[in-house]
C-alpha positions in Angstrom: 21.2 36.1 80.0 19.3 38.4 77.7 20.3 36.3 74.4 17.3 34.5 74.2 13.7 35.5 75.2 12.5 34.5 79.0 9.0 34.3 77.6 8.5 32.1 74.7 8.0 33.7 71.7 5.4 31.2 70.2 3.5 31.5 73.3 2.3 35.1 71.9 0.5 36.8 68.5 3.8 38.6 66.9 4.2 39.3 63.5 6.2 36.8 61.6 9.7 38.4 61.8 8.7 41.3 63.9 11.0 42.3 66.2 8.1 43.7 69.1 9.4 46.5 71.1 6.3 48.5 72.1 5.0 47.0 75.2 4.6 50.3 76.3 2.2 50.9 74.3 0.7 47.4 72.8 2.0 44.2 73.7 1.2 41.2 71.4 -1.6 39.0 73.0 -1.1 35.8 74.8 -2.5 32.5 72.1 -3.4 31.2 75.5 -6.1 34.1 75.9 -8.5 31.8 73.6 -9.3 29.9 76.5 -9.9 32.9 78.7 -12.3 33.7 75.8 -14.0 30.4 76.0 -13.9 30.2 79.8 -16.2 33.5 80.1 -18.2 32.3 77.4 -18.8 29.1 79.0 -19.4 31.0 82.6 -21.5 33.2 81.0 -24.1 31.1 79.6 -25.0 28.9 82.6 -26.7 30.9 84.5 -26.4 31.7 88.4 -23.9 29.4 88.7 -22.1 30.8 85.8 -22.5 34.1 88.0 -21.0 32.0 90.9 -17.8 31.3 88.5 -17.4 34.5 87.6 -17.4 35.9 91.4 -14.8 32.8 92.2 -12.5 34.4 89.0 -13.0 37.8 90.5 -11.6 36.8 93.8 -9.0 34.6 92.3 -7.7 37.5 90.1 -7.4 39.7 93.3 -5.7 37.2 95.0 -3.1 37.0 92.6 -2.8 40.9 92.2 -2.5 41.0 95.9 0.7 38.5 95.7 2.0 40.3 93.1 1.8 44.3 94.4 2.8 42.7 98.1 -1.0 43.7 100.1 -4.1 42.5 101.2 -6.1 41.1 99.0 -8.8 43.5 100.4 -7.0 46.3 99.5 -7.4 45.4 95.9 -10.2 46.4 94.0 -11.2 47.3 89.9 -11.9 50.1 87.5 -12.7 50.1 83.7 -9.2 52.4 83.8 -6.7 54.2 85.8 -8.5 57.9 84.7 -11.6 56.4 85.9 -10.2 55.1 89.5 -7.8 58.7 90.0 -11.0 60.5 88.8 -12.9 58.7 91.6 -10.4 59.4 94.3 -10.4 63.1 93.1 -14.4 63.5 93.6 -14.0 62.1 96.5 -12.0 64.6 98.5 -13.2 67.3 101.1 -11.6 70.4 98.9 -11.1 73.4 100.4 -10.1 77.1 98.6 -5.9 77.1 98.7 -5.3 73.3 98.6 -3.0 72.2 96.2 -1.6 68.9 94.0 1.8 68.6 92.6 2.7 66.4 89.9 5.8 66.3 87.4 4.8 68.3 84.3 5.4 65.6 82.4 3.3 62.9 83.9 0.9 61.3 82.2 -2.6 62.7 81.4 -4.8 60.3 83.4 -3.0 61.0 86.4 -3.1 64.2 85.9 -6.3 65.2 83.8 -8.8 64.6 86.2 -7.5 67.6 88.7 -7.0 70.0 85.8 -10.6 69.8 85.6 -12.0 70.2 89.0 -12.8 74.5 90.4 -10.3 72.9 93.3 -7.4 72.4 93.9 -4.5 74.3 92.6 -2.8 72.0 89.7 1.4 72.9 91.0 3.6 71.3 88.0 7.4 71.0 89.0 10.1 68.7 88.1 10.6 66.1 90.6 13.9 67.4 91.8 12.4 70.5 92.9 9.0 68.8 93.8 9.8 69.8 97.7 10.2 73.5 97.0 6.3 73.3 95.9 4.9 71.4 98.4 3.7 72.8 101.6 0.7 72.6 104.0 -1.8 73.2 101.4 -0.8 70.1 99.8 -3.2 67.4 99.0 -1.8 64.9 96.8 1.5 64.1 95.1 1.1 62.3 91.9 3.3 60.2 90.1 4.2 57.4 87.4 6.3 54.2 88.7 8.0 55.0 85.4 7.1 57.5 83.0 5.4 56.7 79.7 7.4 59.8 78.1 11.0 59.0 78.7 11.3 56.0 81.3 12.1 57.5 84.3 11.7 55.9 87.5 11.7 58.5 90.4 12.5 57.8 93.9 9.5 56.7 95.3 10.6 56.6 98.8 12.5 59.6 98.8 8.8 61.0 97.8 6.5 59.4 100.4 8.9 61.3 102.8 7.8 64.3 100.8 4.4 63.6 101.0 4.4 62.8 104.3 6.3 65.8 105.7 3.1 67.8 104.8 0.3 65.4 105.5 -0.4 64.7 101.2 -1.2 61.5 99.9 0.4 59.4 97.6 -0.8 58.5 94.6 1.7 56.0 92.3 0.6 54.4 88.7 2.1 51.7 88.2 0.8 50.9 84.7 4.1 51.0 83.3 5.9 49.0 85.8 3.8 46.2 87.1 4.3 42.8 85.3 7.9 43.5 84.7 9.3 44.7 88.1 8.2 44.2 91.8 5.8 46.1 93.2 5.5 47.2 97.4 2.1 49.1 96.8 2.0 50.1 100.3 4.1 53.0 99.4 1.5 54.6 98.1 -1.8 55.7 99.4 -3.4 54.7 96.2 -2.3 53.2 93.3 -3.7 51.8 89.9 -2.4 49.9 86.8 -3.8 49.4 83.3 -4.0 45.7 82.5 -3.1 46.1 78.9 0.9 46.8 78.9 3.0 44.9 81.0 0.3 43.0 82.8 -0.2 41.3 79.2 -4.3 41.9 79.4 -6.8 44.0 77.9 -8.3 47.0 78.0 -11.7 47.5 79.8 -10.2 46.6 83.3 -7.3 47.9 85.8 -6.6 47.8 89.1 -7.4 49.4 92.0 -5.2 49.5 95.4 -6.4 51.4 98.5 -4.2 51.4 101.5 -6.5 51.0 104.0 -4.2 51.5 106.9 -2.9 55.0 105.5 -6.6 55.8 104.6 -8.9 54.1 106.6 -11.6 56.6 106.7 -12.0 56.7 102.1 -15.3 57.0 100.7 -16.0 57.3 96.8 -19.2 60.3 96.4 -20.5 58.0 94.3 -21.6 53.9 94.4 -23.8 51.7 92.4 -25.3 48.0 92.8 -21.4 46.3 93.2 -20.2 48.4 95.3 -22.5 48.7 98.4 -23.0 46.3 101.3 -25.0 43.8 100.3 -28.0 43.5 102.6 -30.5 40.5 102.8 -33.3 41.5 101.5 -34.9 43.9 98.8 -33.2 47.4 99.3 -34.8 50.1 101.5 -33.7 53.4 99.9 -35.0 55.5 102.8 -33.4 53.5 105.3 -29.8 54.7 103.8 -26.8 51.2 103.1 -23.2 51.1 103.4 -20.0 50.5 101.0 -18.4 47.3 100.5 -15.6 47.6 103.7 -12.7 46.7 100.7 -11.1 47.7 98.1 -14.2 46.7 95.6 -16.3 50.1 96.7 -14.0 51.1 93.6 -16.6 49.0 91.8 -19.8 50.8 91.2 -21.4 48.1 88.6 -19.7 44.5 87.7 -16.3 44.4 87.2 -15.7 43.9 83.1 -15.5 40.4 83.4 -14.5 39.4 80.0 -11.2 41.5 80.4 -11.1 40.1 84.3 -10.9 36.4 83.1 -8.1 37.5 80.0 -6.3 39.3 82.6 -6.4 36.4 85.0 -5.1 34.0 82.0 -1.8 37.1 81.9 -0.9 36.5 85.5 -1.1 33.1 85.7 1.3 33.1 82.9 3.4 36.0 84.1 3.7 34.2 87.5 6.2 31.2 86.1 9.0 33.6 86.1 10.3 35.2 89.3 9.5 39.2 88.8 12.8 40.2 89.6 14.0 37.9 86.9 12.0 40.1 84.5 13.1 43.0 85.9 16.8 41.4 85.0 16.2 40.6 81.5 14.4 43.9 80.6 17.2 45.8 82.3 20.0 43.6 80.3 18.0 44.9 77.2 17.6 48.2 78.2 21.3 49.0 79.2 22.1 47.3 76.1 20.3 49.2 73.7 20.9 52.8 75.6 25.1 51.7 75.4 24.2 51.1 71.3 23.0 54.4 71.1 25.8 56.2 72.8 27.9 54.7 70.0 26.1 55.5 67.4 26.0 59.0 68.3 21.9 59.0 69.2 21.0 60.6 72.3 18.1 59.2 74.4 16.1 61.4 76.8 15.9 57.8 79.2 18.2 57.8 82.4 21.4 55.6 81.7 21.1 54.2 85.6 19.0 51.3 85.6 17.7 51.7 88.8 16.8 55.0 87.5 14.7 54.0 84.3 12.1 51.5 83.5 11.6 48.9 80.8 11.7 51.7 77.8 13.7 53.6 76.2 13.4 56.8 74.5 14.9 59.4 72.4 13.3 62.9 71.2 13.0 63.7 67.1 11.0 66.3 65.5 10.5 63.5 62.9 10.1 60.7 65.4 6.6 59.6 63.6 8.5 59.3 60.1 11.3 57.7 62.2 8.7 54.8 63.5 6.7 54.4 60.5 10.6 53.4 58.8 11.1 50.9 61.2 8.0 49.4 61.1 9.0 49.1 57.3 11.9 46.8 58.8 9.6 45.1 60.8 10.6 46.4 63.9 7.6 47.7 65.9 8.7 51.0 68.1 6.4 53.7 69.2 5.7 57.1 68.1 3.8 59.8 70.4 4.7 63.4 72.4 6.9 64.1 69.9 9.7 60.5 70.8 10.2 57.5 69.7 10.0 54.7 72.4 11.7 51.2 72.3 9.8 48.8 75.4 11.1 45.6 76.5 9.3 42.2 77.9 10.0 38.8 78.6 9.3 38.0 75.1 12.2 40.2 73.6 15.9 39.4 73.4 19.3 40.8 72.0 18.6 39.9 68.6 15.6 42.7 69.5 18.6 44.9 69.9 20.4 44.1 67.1 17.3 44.6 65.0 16.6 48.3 66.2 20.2 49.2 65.4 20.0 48.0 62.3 16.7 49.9 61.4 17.1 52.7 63.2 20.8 54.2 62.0 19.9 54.7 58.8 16.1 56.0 59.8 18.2 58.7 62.2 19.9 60.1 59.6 
């Protein structure tokens, strides 16, 4: 199953000979993006009905989010980033003194960032095994990663929702390194985002936005612009006070970053001729695979062995782990360095001869 690619290779920009295993932190970039290129530039110069087009591709692109992530396509909105749309959802709340948020002390820092940085709340960090025994009424928010950027980890998202909803919290997921590669039930969450330019095969500049609006009905951002009120049929009345947009696009305080929009549509239309649970089977015969290599070889990984525990990475901790990936990109094997691990990612486009290759490299890198 996993001995050729599921994704054509020729279909992306890799390196002659490259074996490219850092989709968790770069992908290579879809050929066909040219013609999401030309399409915006086309768009772009006729006009107000170029404005039309781009309006239609906004809509389409939410459509085919909301397929994906299983919700409403109202429900799904943008932001330039996921800081940017957890940032807005963390201005937005009614603090009070003693409230609290819990995330994993390991979770990554746009998640996490934009609390550390507010007079209120509390910031609780705790492993998510023992994530209950910090929670209580006080609670706000639980924050989490779909799968964690730092070691792969995929925590029990279910078995936190409970959590969050013994106490009244929200829950926020990210989903940036999970969605293009595995199914996605948003409604899990209360809110959830996703960077466009891992898994999702897009660029940077964009990501998405999901608000449940049956969990929250009531949301508000503090802060709009010209996008992301109601628009009204005449020239605005300031004094007279205006609405948000009713959807998920209240998220979107000026246009939406088009450009990235219509490269990010071109990834989905291409990621949606393969079944996402048959991604989610590749990338999980390739990550089994690799984590089973490394148990031989004697090299520990910090990723859980369970697949239904881990994500599409895989990761293992070395005080020389930049030396280690600056070797194997010597072999032409693309890896990751960062945090102080060295982090092997898996897509469509990667196969066991990807394997083969980071064995190869990497054993005599180890030491």
């Amino acid at each position: 199953m996993t001995a050729t690619p599921l994704f054509p290779r020729a279909a992306f920009e890799i390196p002659e000979g490259a074996a490219h295993v850092c989709a968790g932190g770069e992908p290579p970039f879809l050929l066909r993006h040219a013609e999401a290129f030309a399409a915006y530039a086309r768009d772009k110069g006729l006009g107000a009905p170029g404005r039309t087009a781009q309006e239609a591709e906004v809509l389409r692109v939410r459509r085919l989010l909301a397929g994906r992530w299983g919700c409403e396509i109202d429900d799904i909105g943008f932001v330039s980033s996921v800081a940017e749309g957890v940032s807005m959802l963390a201005e937005s709340l009614d603090w009070q003194p003693g409230d609290n948020v819990v995330f994993e002390p390991n979770e990554y820092p746009s998640v996490v960032a934009p609390f550390l940085f507010h007079p209120v709340p509390e910031v609780r960090l705790v492993s998510i095994e023992r994530m209950a025994e910090q929670v209580d009424g006080r609670t706000r928010l639980i924050g989490v990663s779909a799968a964690s950027y730092l070691n792969g980890a995929c925590p029990d998202l279910v078995a936190l929702r409970a959590l969050a909803d013994s106490v009244g919290a929200m829950l926020v997921v990210d989903f940036t390194q999970a969605s293009g590669w595995m199914p996605i039930r948003a409604e899990i969450a209360d809110f959830a985002f996703a960077a466009s330019y891992k898994w999702h095969l897009g660029t940077t500049g964009i990501a998405t936005a999901y608000w449940n609006r049956a969990r929250q009905p009531g949301w508000a951002p503090r802060t709009a612009g010209w996008h992301s009120i109601a628009p009204g049929t005449g020239r605005l009345d300031y004094t007279s006070g205006f609405g948000l947009l009713p959807d998920a696009m209240r998220f979107c305080r000026g246009n939406p970053a088009h450009l990235p929009l219509y490269v990010l549509g071109s990834a989905l239309d291409f990621l949606g001729q393969w079944d996402t649970a048959a991604v989610e089977r590749h990338v999980h015969g390739l990550t089994t695979a690799l984590l089973a290599r490394l148990t031989e070889a004697g090299i520990p990984s910090t990723t859980p062995p369970d697949p239904r525990r881990h994500g599409a990475s895989v990761c293992m901790e070395s005080p020389r782990a930049a030396s280690i990936v600056t070797a194997l990109g010597e072999k032409n094997v693309l890896a990751w360095n960062g945090r102080g691990r060295i982090r092997f990612s898996f897509h469509g486009y990667n196969a066991m001869d990807d394997v083969d290759r980071i064995m190869d490299a990497l054993i005599p890198a180890w030491g």
